[in-house]
Structures are given as structure tokens and as C-alpha cells.
PDB file of N, CA, C and O in Angstrom:
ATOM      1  N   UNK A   1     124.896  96.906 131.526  1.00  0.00           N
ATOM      2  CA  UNK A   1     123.664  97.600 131.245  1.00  0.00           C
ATOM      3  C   UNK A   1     123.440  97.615 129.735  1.00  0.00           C
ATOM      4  O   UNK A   1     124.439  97.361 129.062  1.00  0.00           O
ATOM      5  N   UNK A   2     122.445  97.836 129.169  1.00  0.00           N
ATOM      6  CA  UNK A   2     121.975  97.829 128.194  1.00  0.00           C
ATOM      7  C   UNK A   2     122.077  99.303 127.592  1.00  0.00           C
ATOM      8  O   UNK A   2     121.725 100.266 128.273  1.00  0.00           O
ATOM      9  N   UNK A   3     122.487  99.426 126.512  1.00  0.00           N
ATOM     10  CA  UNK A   3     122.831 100.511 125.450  1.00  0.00           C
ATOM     11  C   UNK A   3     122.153 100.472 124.118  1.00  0.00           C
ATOM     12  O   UNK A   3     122.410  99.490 123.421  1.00  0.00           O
ATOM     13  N   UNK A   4     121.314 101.392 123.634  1.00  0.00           N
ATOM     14  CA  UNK A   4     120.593 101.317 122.443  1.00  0.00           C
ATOM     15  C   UNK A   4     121.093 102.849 122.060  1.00  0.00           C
ATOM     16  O   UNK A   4     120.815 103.859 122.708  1.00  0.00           O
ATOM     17  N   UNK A   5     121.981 102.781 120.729  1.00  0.00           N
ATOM     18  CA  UNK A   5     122.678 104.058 120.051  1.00  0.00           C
ATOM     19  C   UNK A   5     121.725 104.087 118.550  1.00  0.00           C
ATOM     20  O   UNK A   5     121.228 103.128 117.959  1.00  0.00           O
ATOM     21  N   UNK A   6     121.690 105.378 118.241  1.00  0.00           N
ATOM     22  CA  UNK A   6     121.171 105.320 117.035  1.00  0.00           C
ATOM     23  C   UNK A   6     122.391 105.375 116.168  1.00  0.00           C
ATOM     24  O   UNK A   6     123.272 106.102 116.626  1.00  0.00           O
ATOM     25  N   UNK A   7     122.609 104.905 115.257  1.00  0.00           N
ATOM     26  CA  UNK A   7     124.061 105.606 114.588  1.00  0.00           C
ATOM     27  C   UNK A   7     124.365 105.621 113.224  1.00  0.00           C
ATOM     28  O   UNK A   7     124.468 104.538 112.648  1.00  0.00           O
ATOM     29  N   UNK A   8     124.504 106.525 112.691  1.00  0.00           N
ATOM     30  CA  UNK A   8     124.230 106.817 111.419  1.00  0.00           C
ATOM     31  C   UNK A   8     125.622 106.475 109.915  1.00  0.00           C
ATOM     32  O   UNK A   8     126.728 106.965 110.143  1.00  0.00           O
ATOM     33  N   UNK A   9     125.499 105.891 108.899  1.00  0.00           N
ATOM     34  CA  UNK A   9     126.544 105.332 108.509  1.00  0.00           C
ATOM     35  C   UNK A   9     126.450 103.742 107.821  1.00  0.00           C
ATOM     36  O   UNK A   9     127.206 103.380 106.919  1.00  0.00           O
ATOM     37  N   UNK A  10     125.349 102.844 108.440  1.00  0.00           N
ATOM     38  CA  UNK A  10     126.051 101.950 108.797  1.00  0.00           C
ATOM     39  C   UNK A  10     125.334 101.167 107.376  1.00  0.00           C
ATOM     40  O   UNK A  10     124.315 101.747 107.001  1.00  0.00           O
ATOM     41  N   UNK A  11     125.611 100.299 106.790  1.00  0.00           N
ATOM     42  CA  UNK A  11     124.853  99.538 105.772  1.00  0.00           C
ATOM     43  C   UNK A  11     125.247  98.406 104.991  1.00  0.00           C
ATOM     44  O   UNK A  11     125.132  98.125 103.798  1.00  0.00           O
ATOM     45  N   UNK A  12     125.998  97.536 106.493  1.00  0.00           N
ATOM     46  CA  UNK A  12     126.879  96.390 105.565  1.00  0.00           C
ATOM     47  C   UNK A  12     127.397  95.399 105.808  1.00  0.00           C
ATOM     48  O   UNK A  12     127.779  95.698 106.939  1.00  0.00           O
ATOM     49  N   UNK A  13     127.750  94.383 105.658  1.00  0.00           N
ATOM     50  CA  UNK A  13     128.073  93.389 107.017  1.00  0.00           C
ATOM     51  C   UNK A  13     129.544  93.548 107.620  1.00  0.00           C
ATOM     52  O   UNK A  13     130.083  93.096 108.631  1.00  0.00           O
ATOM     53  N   UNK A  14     129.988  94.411 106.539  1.00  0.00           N
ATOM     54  CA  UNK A  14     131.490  95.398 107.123  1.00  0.00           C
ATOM     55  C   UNK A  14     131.177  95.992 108.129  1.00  0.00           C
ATOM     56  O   UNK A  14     131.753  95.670 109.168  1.00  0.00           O
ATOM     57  N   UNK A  15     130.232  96.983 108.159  1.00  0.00           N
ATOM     58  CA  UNK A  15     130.032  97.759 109.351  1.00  0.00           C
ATOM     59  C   UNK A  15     129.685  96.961 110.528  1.00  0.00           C
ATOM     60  O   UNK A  15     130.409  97.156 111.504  1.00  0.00           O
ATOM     61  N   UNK A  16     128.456  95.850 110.696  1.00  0.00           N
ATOM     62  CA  UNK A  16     128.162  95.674 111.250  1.00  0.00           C
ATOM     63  C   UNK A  16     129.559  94.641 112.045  1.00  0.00           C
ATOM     64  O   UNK A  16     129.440  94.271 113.213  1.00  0.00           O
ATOM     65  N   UNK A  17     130.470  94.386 111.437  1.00  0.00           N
ATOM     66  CA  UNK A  17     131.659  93.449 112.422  1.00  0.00           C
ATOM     67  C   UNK A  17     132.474  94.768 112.758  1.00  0.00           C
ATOM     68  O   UNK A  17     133.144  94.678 113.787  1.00  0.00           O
ATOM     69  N   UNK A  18     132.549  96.128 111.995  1.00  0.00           N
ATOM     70  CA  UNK A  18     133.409  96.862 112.671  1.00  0.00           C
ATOM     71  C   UNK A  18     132.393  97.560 113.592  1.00  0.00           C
ATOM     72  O   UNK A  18     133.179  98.011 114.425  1.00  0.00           O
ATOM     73  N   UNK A  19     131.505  97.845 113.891  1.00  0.00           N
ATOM     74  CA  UNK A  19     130.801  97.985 114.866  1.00  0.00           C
ATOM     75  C   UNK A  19     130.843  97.457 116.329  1.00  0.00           C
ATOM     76  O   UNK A  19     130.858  98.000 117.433  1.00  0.00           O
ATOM     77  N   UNK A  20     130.856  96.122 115.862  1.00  0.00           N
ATOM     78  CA  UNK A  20     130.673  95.188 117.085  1.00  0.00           C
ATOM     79  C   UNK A  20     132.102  94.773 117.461  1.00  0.00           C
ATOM     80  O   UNK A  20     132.251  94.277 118.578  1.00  0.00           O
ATOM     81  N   UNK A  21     133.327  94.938 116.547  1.00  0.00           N
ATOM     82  CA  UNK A  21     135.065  95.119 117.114  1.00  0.00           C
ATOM     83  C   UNK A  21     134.920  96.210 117.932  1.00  0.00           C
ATOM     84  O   UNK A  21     135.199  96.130 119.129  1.00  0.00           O
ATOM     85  N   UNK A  22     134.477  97.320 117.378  1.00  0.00           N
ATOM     86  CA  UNK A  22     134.941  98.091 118.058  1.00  0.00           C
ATOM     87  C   UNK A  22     134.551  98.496 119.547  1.00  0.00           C
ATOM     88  O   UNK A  22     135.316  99.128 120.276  1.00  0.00           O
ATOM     89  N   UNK A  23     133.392  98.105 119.893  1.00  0.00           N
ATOM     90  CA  UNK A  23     132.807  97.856 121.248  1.00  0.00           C
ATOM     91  C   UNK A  23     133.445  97.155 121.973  1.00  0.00           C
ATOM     92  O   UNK A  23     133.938  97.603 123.008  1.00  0.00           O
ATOM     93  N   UNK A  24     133.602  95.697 121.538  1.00  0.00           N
ATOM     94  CA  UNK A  24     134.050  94.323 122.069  1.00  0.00           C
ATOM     95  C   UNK A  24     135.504  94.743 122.582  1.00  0.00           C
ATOM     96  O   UNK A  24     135.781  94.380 123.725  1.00  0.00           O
ATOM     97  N   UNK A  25     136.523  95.508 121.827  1.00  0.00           N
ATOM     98  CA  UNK A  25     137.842  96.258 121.948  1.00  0.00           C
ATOM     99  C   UNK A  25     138.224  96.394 123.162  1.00  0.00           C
ATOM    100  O   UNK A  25     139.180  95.972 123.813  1.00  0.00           O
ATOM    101  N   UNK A  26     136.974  97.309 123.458  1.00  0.00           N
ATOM    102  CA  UNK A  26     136.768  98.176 125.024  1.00  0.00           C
ATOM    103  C   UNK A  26     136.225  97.597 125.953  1.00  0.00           C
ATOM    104  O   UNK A  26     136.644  97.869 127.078  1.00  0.00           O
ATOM    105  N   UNK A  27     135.139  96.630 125.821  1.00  0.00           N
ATOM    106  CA  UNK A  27     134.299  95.863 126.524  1.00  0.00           C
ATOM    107  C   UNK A  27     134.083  94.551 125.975  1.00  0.00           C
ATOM    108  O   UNK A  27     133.014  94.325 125.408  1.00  0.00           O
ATOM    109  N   UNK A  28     135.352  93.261 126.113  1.00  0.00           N
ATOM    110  CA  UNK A  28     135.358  91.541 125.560  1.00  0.00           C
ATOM    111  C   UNK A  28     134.520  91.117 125.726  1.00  0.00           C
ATOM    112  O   UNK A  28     134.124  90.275 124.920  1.00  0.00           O
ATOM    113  N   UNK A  29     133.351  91.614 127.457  1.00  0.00           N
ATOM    114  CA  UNK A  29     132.363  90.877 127.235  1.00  0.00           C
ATOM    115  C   UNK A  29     131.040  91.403 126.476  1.00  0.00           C
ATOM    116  O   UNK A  29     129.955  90.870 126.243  1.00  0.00           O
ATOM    117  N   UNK A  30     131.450  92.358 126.260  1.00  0.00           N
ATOM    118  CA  UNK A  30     130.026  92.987 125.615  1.00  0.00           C
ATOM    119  C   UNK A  30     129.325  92.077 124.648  1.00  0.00           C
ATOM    120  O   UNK A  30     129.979  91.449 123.815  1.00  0.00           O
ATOM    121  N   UNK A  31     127.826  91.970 124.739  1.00  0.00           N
ATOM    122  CA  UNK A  31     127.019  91.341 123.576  1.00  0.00           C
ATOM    123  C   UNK A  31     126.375  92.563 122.843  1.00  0.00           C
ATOM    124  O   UNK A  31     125.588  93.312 123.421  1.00  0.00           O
ATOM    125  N   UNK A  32     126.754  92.727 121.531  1.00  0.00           N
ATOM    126  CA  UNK A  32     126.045  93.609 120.629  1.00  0.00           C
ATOM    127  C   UNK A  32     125.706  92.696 119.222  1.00  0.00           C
ATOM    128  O   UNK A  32     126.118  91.745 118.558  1.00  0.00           O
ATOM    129  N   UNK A  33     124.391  93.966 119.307  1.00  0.00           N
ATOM    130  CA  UNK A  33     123.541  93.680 118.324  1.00  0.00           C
ATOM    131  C   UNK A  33     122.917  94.654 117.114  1.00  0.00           C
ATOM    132  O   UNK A  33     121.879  95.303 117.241  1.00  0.00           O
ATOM    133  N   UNK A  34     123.710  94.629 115.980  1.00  0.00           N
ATOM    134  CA  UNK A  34     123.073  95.505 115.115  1.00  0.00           C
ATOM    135  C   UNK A  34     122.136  95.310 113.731  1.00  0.00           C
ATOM    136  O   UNK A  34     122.399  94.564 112.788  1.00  0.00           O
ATOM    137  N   UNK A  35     121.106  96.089 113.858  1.00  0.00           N
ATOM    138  CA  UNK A  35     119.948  96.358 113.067  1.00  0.00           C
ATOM    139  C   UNK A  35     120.273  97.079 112.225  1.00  0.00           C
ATOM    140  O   UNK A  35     120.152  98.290 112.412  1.00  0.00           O
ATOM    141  N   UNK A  36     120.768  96.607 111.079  1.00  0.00           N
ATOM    142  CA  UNK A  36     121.143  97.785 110.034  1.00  0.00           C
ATOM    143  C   UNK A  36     120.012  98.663 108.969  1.00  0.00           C
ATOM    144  O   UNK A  36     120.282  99.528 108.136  1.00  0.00           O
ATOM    145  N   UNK A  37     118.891  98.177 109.287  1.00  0.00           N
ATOM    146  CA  UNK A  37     117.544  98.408 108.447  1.00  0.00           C
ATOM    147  C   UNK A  37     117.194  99.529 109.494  1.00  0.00           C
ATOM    148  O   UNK A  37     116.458 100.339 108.930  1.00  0.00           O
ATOM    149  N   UNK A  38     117.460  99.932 110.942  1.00  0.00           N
ATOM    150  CA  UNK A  38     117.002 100.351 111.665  1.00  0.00           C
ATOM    151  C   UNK A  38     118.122 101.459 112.123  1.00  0.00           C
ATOM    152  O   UNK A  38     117.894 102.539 112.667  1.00  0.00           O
ATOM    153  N   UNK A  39     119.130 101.018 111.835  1.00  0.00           N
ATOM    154  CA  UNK A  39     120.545 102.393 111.935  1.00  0.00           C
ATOM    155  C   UNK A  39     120.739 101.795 113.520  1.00  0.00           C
ATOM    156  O   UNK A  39     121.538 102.503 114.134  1.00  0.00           O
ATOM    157  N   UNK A  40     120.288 100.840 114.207  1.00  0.00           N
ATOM    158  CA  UNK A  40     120.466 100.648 115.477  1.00  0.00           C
ATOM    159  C   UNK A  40     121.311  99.600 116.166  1.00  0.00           C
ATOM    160  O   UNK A  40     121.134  98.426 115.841  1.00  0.00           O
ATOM    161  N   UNK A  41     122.243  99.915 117.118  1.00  0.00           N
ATOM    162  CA  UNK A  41     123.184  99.220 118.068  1.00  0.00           C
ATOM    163  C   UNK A  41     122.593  98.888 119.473  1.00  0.00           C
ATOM    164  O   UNK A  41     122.430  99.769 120.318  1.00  0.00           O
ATOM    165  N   UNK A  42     122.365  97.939 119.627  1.00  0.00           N
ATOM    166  CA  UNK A  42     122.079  97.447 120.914  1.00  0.00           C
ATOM    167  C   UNK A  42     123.540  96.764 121.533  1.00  0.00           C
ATOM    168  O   UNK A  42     124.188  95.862 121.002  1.00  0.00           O
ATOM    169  N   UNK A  43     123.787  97.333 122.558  1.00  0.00           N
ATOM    170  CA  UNK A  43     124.816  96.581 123.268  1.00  0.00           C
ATOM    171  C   UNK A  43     124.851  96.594 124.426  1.00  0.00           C
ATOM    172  O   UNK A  43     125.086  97.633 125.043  1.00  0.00           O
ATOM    173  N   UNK A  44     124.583  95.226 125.122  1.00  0.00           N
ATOM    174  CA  UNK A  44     124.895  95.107 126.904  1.00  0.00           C
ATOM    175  C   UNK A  44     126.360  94.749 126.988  1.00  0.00           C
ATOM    176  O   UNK A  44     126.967  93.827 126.444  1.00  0.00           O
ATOM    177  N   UNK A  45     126.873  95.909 127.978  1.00  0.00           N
ATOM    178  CA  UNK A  45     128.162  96.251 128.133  1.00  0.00           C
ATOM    179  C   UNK A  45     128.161  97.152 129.512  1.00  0.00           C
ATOM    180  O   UNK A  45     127.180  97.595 130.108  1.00  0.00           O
ATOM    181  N   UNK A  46     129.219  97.256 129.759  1.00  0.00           N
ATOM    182  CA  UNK A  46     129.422  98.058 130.993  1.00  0.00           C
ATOM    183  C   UNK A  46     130.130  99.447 131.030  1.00  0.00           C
ATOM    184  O   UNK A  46     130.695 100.093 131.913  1.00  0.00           O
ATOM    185  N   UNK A  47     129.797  99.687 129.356  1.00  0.00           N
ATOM    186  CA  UNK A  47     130.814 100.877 129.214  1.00  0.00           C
ATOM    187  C   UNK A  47     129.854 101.828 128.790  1.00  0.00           C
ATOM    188  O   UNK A  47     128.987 101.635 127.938  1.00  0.00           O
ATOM    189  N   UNK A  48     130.124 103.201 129.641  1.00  0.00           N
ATOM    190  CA  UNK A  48     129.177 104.023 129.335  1.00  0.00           C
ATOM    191  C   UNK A  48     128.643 104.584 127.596  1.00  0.00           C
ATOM    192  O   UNK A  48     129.061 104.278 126.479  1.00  0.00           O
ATOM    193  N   UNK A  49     127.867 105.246 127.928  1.00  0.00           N
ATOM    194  CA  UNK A  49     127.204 106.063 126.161  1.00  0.00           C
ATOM    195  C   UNK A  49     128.688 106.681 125.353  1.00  0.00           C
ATOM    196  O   UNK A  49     129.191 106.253 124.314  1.00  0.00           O
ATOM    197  N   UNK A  50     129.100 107.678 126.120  1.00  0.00           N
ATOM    198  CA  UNK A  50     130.311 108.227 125.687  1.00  0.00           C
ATOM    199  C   UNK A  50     131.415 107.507 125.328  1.00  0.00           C
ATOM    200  O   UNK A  50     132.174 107.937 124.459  1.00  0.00           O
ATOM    201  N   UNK A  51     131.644 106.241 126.003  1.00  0.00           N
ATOM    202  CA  UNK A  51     132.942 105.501 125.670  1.00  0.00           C
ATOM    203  C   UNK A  51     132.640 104.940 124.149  1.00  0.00           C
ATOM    204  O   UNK A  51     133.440 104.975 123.215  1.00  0.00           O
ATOM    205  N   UNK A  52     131.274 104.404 124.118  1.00  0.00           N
ATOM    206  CA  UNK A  52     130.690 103.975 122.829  1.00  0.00           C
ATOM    207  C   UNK A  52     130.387 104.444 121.587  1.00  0.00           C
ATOM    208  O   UNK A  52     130.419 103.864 120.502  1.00  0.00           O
ATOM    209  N   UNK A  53     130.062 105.669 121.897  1.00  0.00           N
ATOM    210  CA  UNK A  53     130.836 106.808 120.989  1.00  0.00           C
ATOM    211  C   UNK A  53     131.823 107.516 120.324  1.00  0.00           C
ATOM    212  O   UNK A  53     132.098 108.045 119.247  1.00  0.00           O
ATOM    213  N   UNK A  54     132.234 107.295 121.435  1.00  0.00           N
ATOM    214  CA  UNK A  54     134.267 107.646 121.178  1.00  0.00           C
ATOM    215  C   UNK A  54     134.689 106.380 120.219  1.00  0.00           C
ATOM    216  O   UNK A  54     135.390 106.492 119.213  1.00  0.00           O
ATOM    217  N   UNK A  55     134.124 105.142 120.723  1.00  0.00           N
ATOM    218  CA  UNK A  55     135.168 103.879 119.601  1.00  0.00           C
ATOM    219  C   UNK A  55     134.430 103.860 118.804  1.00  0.00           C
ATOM    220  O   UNK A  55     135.062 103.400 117.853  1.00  0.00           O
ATOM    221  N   UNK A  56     133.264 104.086 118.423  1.00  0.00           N
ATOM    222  CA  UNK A  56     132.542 104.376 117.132  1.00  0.00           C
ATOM    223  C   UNK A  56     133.225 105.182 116.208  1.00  0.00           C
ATOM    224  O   UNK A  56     133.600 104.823 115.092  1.00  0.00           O
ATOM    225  N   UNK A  57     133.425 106.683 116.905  1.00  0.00           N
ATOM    226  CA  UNK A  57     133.966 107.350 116.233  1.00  0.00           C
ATOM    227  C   UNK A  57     135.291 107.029 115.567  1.00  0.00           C
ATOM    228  O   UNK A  57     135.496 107.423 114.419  1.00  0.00           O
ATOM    229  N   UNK A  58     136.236 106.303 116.260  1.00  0.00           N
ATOM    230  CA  UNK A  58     137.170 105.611 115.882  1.00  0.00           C
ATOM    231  C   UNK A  58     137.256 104.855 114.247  1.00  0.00           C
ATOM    232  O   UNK A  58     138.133 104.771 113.388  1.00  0.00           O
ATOM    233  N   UNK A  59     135.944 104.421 114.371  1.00  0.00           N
ATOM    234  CA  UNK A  59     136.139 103.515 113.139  1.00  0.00           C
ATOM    235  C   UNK A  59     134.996 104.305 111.919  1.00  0.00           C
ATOM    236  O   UNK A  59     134.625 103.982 110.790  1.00  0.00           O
ATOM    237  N   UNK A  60     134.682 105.561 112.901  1.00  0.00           N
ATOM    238  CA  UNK A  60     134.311 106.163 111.805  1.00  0.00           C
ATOM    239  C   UNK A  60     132.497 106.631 111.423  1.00  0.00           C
ATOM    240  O   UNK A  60     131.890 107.142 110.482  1.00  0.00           O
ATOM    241  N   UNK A  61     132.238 106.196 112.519  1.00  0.00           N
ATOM    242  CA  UNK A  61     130.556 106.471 112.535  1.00  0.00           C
ATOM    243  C   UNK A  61     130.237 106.899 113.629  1.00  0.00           C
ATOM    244  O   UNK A  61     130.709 106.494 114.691  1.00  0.00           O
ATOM    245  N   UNK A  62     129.092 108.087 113.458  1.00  0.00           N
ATOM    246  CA  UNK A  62     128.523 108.749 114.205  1.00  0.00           C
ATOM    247  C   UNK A  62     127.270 108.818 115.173  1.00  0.00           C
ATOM    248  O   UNK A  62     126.360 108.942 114.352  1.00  0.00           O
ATOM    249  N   UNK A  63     126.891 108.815 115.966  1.00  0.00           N
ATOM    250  CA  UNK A  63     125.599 108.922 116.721  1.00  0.00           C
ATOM    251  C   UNK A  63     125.045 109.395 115.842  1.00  0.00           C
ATOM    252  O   UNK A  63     125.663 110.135 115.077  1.00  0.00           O
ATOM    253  N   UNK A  64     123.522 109.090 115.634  1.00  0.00           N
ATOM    254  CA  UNK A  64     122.631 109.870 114.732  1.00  0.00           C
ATOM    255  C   UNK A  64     121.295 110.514 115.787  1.00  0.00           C
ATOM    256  O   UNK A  64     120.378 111.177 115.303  1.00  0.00           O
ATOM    257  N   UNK A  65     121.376 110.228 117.074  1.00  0.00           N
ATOM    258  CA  UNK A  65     120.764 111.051 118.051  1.00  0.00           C
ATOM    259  C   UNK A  65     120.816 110.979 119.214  1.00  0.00           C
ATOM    260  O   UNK A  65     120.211 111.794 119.910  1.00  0.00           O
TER     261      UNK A  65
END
């Protein structure tokens, strides 16, 4: 399913590969996509909102809504 997080933090092409590790971690097949002009994560994955949150938080960034 498709996942669109707002998430606040992000501004770099650092973030944007630890972003997309840290999804991929939990979910190999996941395809994500981040908009860093837009604070936004798109990711089709099969792992719920909360799991995506939690490994976010991991590396250190937060939901921004």
C-alpha cells in the first residue's frame, strides 16, 4: 500500500538515503520516494504508518503530522 508521511528534519541527500535505509531495513521491497523541498516520504510498502515511524525515529526524524 501506499504511504505518504510528512516528516520533519530532512534536507539532504544524507537524509534522503537514510530515509529510504531505513524503510527498505523493514520492508526490502519497499519503493520510496523522497521530496525534500516538500518534507515528504512516499513509500509503497506493506508496513504499516507506525512501523514507519518507529524506523524513522530510529535514525532520528520525526513525523511532522
Amino acid at each position: 500500500m501506499m504511504q505518504e508521511l510528512k516528516v520533519a528534519g530532512m534536507s539532504c541527500a544524507h537524509c534522503v538515503r537514510a530515509v529510504t535505509a531505513a524503510i527498505q531495513a523493514k520492508d526490502p521491497g519497499a519503493r520510496v520516494e523522497v521530496l525534500l523541498e516538500l518534507g515528504l516520504v512516499r513509500a509503497e510498502t506493506r508496513l504499516p504508518r507506525a512501523e514507519i515511524a518507529a524506523a524513522l525515529a530510529e535514525e532520528g526524524y520525526q513525523l511532522a503530522g
